[in-house]
C-alpha positions as CSV (number, residue, x, y, z in Angstrom):
1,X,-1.2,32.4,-10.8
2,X,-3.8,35.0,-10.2
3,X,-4.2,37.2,-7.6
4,X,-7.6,35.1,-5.8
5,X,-5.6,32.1,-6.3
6,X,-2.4,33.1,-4.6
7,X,-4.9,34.6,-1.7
8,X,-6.9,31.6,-1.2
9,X,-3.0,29.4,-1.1
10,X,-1.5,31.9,1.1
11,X,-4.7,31.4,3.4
12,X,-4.4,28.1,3.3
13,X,-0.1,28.4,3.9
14,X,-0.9,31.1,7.0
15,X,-3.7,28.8,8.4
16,X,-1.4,25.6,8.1
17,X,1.6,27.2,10.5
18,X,-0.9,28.9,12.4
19,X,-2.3,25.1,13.5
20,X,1.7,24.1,13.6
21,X,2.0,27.2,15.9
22,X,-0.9,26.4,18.1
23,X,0.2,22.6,18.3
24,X,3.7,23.7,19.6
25,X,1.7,26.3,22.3
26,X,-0.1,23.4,23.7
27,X,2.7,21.1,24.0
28,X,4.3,23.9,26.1
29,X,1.4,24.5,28.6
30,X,1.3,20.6,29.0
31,X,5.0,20.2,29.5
32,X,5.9,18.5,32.8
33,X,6.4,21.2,35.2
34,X,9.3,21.7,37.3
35,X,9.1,19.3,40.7
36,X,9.6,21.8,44.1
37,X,12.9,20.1,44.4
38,X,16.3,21.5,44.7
39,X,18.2,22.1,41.7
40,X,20.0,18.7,39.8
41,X,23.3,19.7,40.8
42,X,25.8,17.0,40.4
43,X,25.2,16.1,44.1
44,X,21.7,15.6,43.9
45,X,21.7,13.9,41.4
46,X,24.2,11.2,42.3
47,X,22.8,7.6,41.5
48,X,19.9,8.9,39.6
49,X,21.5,9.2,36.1
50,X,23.0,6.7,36.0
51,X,20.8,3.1,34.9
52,X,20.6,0.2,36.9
53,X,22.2,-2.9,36.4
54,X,21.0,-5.4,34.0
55,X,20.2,-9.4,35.1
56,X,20.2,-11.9,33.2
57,X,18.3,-14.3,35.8
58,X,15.3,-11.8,36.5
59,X,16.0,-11.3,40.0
60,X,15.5,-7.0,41.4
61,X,19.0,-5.2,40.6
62,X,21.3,-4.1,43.3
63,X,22.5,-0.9,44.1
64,X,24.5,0.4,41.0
65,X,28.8,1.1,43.1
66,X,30.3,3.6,41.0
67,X,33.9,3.1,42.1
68,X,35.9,6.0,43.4
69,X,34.8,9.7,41.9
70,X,35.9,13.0,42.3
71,X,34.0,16.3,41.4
72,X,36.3,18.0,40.1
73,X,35.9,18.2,36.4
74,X,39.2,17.4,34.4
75,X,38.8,18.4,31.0
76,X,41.1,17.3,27.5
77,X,41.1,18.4,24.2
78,X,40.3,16.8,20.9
79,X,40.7,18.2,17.9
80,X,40.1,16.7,14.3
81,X,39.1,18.4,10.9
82,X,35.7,18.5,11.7
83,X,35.1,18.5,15.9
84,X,36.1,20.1,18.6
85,X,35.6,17.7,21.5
86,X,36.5,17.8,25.7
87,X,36.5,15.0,27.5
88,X,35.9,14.9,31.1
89,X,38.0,12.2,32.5
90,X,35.1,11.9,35.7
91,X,33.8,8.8,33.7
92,X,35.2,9.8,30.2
93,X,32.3,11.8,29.1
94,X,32.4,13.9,26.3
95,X,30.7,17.1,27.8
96,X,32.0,19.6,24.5
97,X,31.4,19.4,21.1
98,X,31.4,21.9,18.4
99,X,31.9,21.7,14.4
100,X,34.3,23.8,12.5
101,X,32.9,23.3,9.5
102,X,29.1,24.9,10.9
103,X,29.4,28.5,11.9
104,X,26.5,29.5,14.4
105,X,25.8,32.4,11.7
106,X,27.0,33.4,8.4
107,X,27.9,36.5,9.6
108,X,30.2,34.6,12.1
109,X,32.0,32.6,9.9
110,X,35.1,32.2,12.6
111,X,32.4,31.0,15.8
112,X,31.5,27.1,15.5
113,X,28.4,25.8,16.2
114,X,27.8,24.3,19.6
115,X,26.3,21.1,19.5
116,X,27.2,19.3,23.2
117,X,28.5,21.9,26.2
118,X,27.8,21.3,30.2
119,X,27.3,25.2,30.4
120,X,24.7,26.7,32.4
121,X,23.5,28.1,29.3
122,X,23.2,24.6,27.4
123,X,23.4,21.3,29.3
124,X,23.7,18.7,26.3
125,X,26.1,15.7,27.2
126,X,27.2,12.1,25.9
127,X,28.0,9.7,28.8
128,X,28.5,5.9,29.2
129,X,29.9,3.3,31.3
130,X,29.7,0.4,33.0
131,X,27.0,-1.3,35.6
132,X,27.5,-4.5,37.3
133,X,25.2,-6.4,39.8
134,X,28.4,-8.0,42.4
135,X,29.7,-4.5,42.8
136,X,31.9,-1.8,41.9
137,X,31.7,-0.7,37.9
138,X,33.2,2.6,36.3
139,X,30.5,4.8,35.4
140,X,30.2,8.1,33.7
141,X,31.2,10.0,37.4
142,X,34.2,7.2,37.5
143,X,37.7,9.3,37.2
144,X,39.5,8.1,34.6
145,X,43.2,8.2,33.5
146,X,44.8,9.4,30.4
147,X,48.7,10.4,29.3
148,X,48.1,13.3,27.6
149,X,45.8,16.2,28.6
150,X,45.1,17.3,24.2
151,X,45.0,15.2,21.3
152,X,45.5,16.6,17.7
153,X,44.5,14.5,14.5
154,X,47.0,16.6,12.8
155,X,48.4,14.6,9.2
156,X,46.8,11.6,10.6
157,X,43.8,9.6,9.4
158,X,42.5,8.2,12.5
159,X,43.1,9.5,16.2
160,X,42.4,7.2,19.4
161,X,42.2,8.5,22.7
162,X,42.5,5.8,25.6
163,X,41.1,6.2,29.2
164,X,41.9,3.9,32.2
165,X,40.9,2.6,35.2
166,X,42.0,0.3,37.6
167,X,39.6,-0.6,40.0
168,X,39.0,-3.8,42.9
169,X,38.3,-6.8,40.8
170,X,38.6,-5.0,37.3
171,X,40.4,-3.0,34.7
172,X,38.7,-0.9,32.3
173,X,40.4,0.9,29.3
174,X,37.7,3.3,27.4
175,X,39.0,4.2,23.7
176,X,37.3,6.3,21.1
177,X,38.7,6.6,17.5
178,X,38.3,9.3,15.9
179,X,38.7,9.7,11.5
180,X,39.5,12.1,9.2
181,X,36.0,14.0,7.4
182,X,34.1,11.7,9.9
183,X,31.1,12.6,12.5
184,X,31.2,9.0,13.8
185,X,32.7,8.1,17.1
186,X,34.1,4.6,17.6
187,X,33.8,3.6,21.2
188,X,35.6,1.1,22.8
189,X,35.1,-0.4,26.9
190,X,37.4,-3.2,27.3
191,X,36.9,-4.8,30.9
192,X,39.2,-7.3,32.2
193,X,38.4,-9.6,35.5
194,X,41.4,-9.2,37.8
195,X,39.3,-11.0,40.6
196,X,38.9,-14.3,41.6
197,X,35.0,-14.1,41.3
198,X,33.0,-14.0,38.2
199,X,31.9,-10.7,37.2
200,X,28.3,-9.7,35.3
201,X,28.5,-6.3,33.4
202,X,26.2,-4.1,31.2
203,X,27.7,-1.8,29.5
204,X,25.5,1.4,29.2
205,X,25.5,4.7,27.3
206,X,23.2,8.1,27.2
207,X,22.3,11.6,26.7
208,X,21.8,13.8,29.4
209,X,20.2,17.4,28.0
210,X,18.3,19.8,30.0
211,X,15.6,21.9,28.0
212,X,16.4,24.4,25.1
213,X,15.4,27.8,25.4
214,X,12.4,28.1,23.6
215,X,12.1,29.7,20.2
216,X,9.4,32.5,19.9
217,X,7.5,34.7,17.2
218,X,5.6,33.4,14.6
219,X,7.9,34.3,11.9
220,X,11.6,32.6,13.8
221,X,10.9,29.3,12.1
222,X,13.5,27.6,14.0
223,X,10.0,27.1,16.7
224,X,8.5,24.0,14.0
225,X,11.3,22.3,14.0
226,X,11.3,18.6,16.9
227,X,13.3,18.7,19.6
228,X,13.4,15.2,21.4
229,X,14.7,11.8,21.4
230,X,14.2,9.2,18.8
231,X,14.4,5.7,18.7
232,X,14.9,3.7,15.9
233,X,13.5,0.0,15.7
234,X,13.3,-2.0,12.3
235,X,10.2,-3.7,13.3
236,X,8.4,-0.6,14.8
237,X,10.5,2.0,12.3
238,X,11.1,5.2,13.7
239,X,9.5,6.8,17.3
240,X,9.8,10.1,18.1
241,X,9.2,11.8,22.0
242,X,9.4,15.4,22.2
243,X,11.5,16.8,25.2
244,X,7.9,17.9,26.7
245,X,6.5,14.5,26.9
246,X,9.2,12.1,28.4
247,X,7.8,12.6,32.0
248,X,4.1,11.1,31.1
249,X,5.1,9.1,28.0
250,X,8.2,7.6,28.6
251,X,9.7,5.1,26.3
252,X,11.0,1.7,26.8
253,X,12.1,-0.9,24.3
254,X,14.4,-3.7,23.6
255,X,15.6,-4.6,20.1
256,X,18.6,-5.2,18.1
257,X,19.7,-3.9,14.7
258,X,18.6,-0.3,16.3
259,X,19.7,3.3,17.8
260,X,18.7,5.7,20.1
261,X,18.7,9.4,19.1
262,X,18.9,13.3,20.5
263,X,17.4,15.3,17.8
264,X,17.2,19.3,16.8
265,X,16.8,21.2,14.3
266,X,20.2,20.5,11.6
267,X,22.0,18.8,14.0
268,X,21.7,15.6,16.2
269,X,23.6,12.7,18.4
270,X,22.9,9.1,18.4
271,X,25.0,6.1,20.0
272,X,24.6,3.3,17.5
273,X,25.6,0.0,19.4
274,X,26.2,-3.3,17.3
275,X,23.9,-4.1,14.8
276,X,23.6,-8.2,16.3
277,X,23.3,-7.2,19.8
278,X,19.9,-6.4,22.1
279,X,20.0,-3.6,24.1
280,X,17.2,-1.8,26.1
281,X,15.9,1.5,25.2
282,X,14.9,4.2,27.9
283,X,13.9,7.4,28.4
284,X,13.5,9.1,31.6
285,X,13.6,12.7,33.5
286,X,15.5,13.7,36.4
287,X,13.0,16.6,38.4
288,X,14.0,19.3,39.2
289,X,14.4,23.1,38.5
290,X,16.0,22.5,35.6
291,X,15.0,19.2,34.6
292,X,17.1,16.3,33.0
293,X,16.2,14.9,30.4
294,X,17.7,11.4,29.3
295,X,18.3,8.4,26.8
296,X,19.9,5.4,27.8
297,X,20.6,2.5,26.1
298,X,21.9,-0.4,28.1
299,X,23.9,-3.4,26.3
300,X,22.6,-7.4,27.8
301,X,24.6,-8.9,30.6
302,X,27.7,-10.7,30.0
303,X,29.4,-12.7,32.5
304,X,33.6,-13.0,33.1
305,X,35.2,-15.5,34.4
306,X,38.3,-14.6,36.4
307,X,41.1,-13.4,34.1
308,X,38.6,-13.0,31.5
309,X,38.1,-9.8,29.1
310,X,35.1,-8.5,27.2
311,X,34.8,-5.7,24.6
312,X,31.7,-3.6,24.7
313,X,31.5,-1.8,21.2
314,X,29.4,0.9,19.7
315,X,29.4,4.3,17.6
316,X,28.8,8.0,18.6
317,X,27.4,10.3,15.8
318,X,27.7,13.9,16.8
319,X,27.1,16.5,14.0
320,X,24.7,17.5,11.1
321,X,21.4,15.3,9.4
322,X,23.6,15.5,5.8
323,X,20.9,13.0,4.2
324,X,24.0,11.5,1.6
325,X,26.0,10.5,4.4
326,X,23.6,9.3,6.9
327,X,22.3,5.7,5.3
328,X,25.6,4.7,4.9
329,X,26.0,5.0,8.7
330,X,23.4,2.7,10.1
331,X,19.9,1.5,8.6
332,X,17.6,4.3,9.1
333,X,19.3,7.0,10.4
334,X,18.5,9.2,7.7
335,X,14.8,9.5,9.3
336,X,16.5,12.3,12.1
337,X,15.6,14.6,9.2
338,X,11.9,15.5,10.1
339,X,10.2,17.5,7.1
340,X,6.9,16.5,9.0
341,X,3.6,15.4,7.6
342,X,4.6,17.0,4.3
343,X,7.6,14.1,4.1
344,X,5.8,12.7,1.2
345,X,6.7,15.5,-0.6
346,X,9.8,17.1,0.8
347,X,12.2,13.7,0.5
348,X,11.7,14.0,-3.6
349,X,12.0,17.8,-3.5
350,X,15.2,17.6,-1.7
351,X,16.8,14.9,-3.8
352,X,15.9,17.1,-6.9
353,X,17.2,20.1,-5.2
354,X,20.3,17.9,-4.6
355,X,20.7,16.7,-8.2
356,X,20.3,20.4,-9.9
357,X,23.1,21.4,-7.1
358,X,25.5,18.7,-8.3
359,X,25.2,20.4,-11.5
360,X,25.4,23.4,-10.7
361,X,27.0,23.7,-7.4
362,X,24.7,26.3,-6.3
363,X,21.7,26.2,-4.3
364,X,19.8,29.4,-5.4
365,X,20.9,28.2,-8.8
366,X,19.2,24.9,-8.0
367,X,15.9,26.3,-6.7
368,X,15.7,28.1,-10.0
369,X,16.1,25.0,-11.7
370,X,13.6,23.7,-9.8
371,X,10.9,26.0,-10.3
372,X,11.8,26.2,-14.2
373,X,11.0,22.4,-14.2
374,X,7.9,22.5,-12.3
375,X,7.0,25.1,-14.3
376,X,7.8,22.8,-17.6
377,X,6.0,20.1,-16.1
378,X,2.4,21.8,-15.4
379,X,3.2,23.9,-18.6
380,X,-0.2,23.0,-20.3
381,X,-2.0,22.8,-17.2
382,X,-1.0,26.4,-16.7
383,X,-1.2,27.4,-20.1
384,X,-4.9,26.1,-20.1
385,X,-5.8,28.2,-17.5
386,X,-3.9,31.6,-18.6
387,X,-6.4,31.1,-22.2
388,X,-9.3,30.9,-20.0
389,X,-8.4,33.8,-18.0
390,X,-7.7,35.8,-21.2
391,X,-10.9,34.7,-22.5
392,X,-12.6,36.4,-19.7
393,X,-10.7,39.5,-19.9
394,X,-12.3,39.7,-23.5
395,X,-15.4,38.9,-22.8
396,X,-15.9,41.6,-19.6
397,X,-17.7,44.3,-21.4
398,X,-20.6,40.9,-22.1
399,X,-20.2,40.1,-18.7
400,X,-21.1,43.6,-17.0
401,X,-23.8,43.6,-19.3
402,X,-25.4,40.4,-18.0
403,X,-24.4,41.4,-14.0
404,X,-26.6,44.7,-15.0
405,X,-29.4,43.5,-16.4
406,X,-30.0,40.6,-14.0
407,X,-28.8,42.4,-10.8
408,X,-31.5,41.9,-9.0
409,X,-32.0,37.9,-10.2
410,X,-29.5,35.7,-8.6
411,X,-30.4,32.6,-10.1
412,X,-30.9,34.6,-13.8
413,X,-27.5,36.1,-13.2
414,X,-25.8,32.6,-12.6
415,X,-27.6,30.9,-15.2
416,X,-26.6,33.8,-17.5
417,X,-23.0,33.9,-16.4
418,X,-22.8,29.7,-16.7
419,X,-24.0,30.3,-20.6
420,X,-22.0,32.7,-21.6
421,X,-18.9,30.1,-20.2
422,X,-19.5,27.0,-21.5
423,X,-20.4,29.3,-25.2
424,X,-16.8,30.8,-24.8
425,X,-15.4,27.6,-23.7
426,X,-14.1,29.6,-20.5
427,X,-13.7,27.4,-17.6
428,X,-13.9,30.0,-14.5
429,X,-12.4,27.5,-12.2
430,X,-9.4,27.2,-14.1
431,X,-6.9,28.3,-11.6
432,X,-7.8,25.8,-9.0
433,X,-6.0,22.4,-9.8
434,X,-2.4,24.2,-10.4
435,X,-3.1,25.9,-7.2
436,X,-3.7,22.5,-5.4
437,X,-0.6,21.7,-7.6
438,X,1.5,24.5,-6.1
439,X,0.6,24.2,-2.2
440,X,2.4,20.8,-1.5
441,X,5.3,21.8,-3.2
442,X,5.4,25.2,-1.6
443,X,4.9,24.1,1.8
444,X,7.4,20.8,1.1
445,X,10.2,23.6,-0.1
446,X,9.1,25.5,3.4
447,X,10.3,22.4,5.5
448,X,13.1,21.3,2.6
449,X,14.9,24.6,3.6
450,X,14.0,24.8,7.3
451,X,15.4,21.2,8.1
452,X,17.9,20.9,5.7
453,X,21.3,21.3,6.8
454,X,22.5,21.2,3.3
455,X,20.8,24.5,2.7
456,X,21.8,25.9,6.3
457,X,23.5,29.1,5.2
458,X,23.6,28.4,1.8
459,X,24.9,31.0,-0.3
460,X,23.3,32.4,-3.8
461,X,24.3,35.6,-5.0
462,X,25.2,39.4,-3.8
463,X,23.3,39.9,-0.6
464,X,21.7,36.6,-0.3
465,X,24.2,34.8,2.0
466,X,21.8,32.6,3.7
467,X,18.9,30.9,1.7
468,X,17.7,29.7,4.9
469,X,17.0,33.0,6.5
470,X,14.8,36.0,5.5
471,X,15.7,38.3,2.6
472,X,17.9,40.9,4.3
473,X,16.8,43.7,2.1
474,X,13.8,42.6,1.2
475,X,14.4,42.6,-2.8
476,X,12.8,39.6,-3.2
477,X,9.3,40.2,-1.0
478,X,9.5,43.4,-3.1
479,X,10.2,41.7,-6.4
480,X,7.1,39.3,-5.9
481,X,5.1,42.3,-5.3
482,X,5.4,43.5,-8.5
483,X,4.7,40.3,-10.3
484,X,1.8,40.3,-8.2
485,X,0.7,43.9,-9.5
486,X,1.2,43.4,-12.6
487,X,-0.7,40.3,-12.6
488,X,-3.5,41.9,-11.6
489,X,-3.1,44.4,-14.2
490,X,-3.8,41.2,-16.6
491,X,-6.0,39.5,-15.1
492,X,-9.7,40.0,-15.4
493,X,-12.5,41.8,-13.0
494,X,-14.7,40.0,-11.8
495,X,-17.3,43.1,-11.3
496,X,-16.4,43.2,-7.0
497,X,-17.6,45.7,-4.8
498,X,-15.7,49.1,-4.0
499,X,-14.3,47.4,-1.1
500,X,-13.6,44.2,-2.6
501,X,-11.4,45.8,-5.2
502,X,-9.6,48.0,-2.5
503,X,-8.5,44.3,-0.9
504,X,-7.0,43.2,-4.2
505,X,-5.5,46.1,-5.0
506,X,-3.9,45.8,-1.4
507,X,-2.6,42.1,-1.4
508,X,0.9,43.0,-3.6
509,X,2.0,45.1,-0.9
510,X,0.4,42.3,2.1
511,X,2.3,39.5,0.6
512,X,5.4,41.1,0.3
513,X,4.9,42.0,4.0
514,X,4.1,38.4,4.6
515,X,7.4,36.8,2.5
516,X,9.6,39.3,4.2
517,X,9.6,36.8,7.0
518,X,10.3,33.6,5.1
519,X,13.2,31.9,4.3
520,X,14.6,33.6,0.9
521,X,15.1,30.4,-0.6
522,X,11.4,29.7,-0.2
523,X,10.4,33.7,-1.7
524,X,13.0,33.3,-4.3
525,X,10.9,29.7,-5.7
526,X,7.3,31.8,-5.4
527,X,9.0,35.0,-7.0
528,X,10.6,32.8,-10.0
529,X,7.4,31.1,-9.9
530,X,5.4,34.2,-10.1
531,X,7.7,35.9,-12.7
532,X,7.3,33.0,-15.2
533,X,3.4,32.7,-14.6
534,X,3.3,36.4,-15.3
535,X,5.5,36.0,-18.6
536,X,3.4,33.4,-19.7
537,X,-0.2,34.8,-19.1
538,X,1.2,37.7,-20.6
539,X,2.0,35.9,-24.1
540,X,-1.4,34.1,-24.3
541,X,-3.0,36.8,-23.2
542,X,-1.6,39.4,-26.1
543,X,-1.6,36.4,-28.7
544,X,-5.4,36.1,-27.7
545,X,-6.0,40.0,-27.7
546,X,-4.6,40.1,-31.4
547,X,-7.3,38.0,-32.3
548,X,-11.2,39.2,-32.7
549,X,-13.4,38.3,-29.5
């Protein structure tokens, strides 16, 4: 690819995050602003995170009873091969969550990633419970009772951790099972009536998250990527709400065979209930000065009889989008990966990707691959173009000779110029269609490794330990550079002004400027891409200059 044509693309790249960029700054100055409230301490808050009860005969729902609480957090430990979880046992909450097998850097290696925490820092919880319309129901500020304060998966293949409660008129036991290599969270309320009354119970369950900090600078491409809830209905597919827009677009749905969702960017959360079963979709937002923002999903009534007991099922996922492993979860839940408007483009791209990495267990390896197939693909397309460009280097002393003599004639001077290429069979416009080629794929690759956690801290070779992040030493901005001067050195004039030719002569060292910013997985595709196109235009081109003009 010439120099124009990688100019105009890159335009058209810059111009394209500069619009995402703009589109993410006025989400943020219409984001609901912070109600002149106290803060949501757990006090304030009381009774307004947790959903009101379900009835089955229509009539207004009383007062949610949350049975006897305490404040004091209690917190256990559980550990399998892949999370670190605490529990709190007010309401049996899992308030901690973070993944061995994801270290927040690659220069950290030994410090997991955080996905849930009840910090100051990051407020990001799972809760659910109980809610009942005769009374008193465990929620997620219900304490809870368990006989060991850690659990350990150890040697084991499953791990189940039981919570209980014992309360006037009911008995709840709250298990979740845990399994070896597994994200997924098996969740368990059993409720027995120990009254004489019959009882009516929802069973309910949520994320609680207060706001992210907010990622800044045009380059720190983490600030593209959706952060929000998602809600996923077979009829109505897949429905997104950013974070910002929960206050003034809340959603509300009921549907079966579906799940609600907290997404970022690699990672996400969703509590999947029964795939038979109808439950009612929410979002809301507690005010305050740091806001609340929540997802509930709340299960249809069912009614007890005295000495009766019901079992209220469902399924946690905590822990990476890993696109292989997420269809055969639930239906649909590999749509948490978001590659955008360019989805069209990025699913096929990524399966590729995926297949060259099966072979060769690399990903840089498998970007290569990639590009050399592309490059196979568009082969005559590109070759096609490279001829006419070498045809025009050829004919440059005939085409001075034309801008001279007709320099004041504009229309001569076209006319002229339009002869001369359809006598030379040189199609000036040549470049164009692999450059509309090239940009979805370049800007597909651009989301393929910013939302992939596949390639999160993918290693390829030497100093490239993370494909997903810039170029440390810049080798590869520099490396394009090159290509791109010596491109120029083959390709032809065009006669520009002074100043025109300054410009040019400037965009190898621009770009690699530019790329220095960019993921290196995405500079190593354009510098393979870059180093092929220049081998190639350099064989036509010397194959052509052997030949008489």
């Amino acid at each position: 690819m010439n120099t124009r044509t990688l100019l105009v693309f890159s335009f058209l790249f810059v111009s394209y995050l500069l619009w995402q960029a703009w589109l993410d700054d006025q989400n943020r100055a219409h984001q609901p602003q912070s109600v002149a409230a106290p803060a949501a301490s757990p006090e304030t808050m009381d009774g307004t995170d947790v959903p009101a009860a379900a009835q089955a005969s229509g009539q207004p729902a009383l007062p949610v009873e949350r049975g006897s609480a305490s404040n004091a957090s209690r917190l256990i430990e559980v550990q399998t091969d892949v999370l670190n979880l605490k529990l709190d046992l007010n309401g049996g909450s899992i308030v901690y969550a973070d993944l061995p097998k994801y270290p927040v850097a690659a220069d950290q290696p030994d410090v997991p990633f955080v996905l849930l925490d009840h910090s100051d820092q990051l407020f990001y919880v799972s809760q659910n419970g109980l809610i009942s319309a005769e009374g008193d129901a465990p929620s997620h500020k219900t304490r809870f009772q368990t006989e060991k304060e850690s659990y350990r998966l150890g040697d084991a293949e499953t791990l189940t951790v039981a919570l209980h409660w014992q309360g006037d008129g009911l008995a709840v036991t709250k298990r979740y099972r845990f399994e070896r290599g597994s994200y997924v969270i098996h969740s368990e309320q059993v409720v027995r009536n120990t009254s004489n009354q019959p009882r009516t119970l929802s069973a309910y369950q949520q994320f609680q998250r207060s706001k992210p900090e907010k990622h800044k600078g045009f380059s720190n491409t983490r600030r593209y990527s959706f952060v929000g809830a998602g809600i996923y209905n077979p009829d109505d597919h897949f429905t997104k709400l950013p974070l910002d827009d929960m206050a003034d677009e809340p959603l509300k749905a009921s549907f079966s065979h579906g799940w609600g969702a907290m997404l970022q960017l690699h990672f996400f959360t969703a509590w999947i209930p029964p795939a038979e079963e109808t439950w009612h979709y929410s979002t809301r937002v507690i005010p305050g000065a740091e806001p609340r923002f929540l997802l509930t999903e709340v299960s249809e009534p069912r009614q007890l009889a005295p000495g009766e007991e019901t079992v209220f099922q469902s399924r946690l996922f905590a822990g990476p989008k890993l696109q292989n492993v997420l269809p055969e979860v639930a239906d649909g839940l590999e749509l948490v990966v978001d590659y955008g408007m360019f989805t069209i483009f990025a699913k096929p791209l990524f399966h590729v990707l995926d297949f060259f990495h099966g072979l060769v267990g690399n990903w840089g390896w498998a970007i290569i691959l990639l590009t050399l197939s592309l490059k196979l693909a568009f082969f005559k397309l590109s070759e096609a173009q490279y001829r006419s460009m070498a045809r025009m280097r050829q004919m440059q002393p005939r085409i001075e000779a034309i801008k001279q003599r007709y320099a004041e004639d504009k229309q001569r001077l076209n006319e002229a110029m339009m002869k001369l290429y359809k006598e030379e069979k040189i199609n000036p416009l040549g470049g164009c269609l692999p450059m509309l080629v090239q940009i979805p794929v370049f800007i597909a690759l651009y989301w393929v490794l910013l939302e992939s956690v596949e390639l999160r801290q993918a290693h390829f070779i030497l100093w490239l330990q993370d494909l997903s992040s810039p170029d440390p030493y810049y080798v590869l901005p520099a490396l394009n550079g090159l290509f791109m001067f010596l491109t120029q050195r083959l390709s032809p004039s065009m006669g520009t002004d002074p100043m025109q030719q300054k410009i040019m002569q400037a965009m190898p060292l621009v770009f690699s400027v530019m790329f220095a910013f960019f993921q290196s997985g995405l500079v190593l595709y354009w510098t393979v891409n870059s180093g092929l196109s220049l081998l190639q235009q350099w064989v036509i081109t010397r194959r052509l200059e052997q030949k008489p003009a």
